[in-house]
C-alpha positions in Angstrom: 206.4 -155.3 187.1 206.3 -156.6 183.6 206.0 -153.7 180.8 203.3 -155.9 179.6 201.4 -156.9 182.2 197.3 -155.8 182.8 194.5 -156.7 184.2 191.7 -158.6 182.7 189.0 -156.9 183.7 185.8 -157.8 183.4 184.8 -154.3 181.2 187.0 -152.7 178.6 185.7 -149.5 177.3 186.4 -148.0 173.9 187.2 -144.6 173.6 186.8 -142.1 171.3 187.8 -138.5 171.3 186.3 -135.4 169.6 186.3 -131.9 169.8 184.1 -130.0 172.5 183.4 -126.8 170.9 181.5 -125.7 174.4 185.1 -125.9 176.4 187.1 -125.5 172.9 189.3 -128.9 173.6 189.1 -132.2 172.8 187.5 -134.9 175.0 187.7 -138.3 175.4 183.5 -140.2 175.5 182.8 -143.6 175.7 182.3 -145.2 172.0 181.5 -149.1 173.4 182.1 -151.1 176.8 182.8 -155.2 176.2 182.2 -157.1 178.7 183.8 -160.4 178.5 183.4 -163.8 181.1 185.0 -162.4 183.8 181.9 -160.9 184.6 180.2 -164.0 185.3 183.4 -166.1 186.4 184.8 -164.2 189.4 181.2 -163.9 191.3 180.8 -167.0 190.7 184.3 -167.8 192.4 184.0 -165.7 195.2 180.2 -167.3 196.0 181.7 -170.2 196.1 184.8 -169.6 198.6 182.0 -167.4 200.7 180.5 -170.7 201.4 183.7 -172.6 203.0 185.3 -172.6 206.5 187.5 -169.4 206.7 191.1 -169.1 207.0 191.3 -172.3 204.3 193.8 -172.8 202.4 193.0 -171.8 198.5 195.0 -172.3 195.4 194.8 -170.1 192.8 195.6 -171.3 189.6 196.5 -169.1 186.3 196.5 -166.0 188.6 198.5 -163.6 186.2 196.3 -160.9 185.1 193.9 -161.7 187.4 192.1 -159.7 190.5 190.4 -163.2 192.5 193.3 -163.6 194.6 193.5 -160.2 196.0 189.5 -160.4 196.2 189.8 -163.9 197.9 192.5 -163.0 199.9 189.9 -160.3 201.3 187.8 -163.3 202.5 190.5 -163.9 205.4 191.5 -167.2 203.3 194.8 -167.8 202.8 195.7 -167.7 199.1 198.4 -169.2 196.9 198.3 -167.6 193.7 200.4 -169.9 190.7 201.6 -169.0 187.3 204.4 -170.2 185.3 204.7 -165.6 184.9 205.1 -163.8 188.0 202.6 -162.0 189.5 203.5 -158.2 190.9 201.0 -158.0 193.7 201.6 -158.8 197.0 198.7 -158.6 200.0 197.9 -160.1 203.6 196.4 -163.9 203.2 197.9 -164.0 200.1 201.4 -165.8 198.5 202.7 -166.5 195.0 204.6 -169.3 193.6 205.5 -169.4 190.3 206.1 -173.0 188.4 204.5 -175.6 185.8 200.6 -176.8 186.5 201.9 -179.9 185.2 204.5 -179.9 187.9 202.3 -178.9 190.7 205.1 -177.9 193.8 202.9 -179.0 196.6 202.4 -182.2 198.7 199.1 -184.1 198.3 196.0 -182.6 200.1 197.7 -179.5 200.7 194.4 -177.6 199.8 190.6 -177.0 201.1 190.6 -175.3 197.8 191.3 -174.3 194.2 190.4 -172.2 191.5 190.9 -172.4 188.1 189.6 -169.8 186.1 189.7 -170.1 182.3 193.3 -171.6 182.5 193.3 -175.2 182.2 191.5 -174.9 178.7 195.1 -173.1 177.9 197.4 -175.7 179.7 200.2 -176.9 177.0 199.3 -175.3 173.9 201.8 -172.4 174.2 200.2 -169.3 173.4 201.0 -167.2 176.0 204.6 -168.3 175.9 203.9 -170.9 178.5 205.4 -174.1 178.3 204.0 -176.2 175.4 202.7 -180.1 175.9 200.4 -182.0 174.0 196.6 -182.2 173.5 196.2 -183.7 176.2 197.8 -181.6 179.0 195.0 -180.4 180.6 193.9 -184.2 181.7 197.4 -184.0 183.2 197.1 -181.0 184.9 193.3 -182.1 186.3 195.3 -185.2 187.7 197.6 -182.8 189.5 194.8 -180.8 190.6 193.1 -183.5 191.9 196.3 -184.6 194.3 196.6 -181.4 195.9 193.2 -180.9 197.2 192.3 -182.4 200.2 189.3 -185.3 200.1 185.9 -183.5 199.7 188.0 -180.1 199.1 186.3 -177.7 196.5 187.2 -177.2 193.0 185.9 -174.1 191.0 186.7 -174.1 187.6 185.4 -172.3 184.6 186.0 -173.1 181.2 184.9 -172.5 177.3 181.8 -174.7 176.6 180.0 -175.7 172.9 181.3 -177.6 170.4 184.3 -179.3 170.7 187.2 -177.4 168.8 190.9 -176.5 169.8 192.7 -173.9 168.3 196.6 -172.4 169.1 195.0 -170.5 172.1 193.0 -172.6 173.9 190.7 -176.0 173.5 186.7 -175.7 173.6 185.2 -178.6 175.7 181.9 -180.7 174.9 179.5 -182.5 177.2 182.3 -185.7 176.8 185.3 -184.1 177.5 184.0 -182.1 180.2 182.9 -185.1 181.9 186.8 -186.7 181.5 188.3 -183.5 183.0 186.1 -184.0 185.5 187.0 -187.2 186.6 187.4 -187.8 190.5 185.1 -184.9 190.9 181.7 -184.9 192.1 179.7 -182.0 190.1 177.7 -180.0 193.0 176.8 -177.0 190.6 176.7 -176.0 186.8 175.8 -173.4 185.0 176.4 -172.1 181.4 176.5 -168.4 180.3 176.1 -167.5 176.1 177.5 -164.0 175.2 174.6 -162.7 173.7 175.3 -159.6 171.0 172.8 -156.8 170.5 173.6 -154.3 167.1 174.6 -151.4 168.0 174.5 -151.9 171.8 176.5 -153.3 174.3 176.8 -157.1 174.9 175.6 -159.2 177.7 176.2 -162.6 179.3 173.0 -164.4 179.9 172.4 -167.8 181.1 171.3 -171.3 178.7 170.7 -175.0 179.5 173.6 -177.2 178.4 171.8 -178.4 175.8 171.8 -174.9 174.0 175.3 -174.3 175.6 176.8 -177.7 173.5 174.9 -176.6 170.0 177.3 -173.6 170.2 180.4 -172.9 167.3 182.9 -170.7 167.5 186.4 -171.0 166.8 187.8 -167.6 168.5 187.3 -166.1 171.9 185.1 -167.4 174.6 181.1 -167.3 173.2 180.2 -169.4 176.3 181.6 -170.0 179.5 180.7 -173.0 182.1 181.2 -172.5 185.8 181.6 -175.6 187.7 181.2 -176.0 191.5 182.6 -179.3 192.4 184.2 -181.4 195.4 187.1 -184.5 195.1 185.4 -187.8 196.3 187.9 -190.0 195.1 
């Protein structure tokens, strides 16, 4: 296993430690817990594969750090997790390849299925040491995408939603570009969550129309999140 690889879970909680003069030692209490999209994004995944024939064949794409393979896996679907890093688990259902997105290595309409959880809105810009393209390497890897699910297979993909911006970690898609990654894909569900922040208190994901959603402007981290439920019609 990689010396730096984690998990992205969907909670991280801040610690802070302070003396306990009842026991006389220092303790360890909770100062904060962030949740970030994940808390939205892998319900949302799993729903969706819940809802397809069983024992299908699913890609998972952009599975390092990641728990939805294992989860999916779970559903008696068999899984191909894919990252250009390599991925230390290994469980029944479930098989990893590692390679390029823009170089998918599978033959057309080899899937029922894939996911693509906040990934392709980091596909060629390099940030986490992954091979760098140009702006437009996520249309590329869509296209790929697209060959290797079967006709009317199901795409799941979540992504970073308001106003357009792209910065050296990932790009931040609009109402137009959304629509051209989208292309070949017939939308069956939508839905938009805005990280709301409360002083003092922890934060919550609660859901907004994508008008709200495209008014949004950030230039860091992931404010709001899209989930897309979608099938290949073309």
């Amino acid at each position: 296993m990689e010396d730096n690889y984690f998990i992205n879970n969907p909670v991280f909680l801040k610690y802070k430690r302070r003396f306990d003069w009842r026991l006389l030692k220092r303790k360890s209490f909770i100062k904060k817990a962030l949740i970030n999209e994940r808390i939205i994004e892998i319900p949302f995944a799993i729903k969706a594969l819940s809802q397809i024939q069983g024992e299908s064949r699913v890609l998972d794409l952009g599975c390092m750090e990641s728990v939805l393979p294992l989860f999916t896996a779970g559903l008696g679907h068999k899984i191909v997790g894919f990252d250009f890093r390599s991925y230390p688990y290994r469980v029944p259902n479930f098989k990893f390849v590692q390679g390029s997105i823009l170089e998918l290595p599978f033959k057309d309409d080899a899937f029922d299925a894939v996911t693509c959880i906040s990934t392709i809105e980091h596909i060629g810009i390099g940030f986490y040491n992954d091979p760098k393209g140009t702006l437009s390497s996520d249309i590329k890897g869509m296209v790929e995408i697209k060959r290797v699910i079967k006709r009317d297979g199901l795409l799941v993909l979540t992504l970073p939603y308001g106003v357009e911006f792209v910065n050296n970690q990932q790009r931040i898609y609009n109402k137009a570009a959304l629509n051209k990654l989208l292309d070949g894909f017939l939308v069956k569900e939508m839905n938009f969550f805005k990280n709301f922040q409360n002083p003092g208190k922890n934060n919550y994901w609660g859901r907004i129309n994508q008008e709200e959603a495209g008014l949004l402007q950030y230039n860091s981290g992931t404010e709001c999140v899209c989930c897309i439920k979608a099938i290949r019609i073309k």
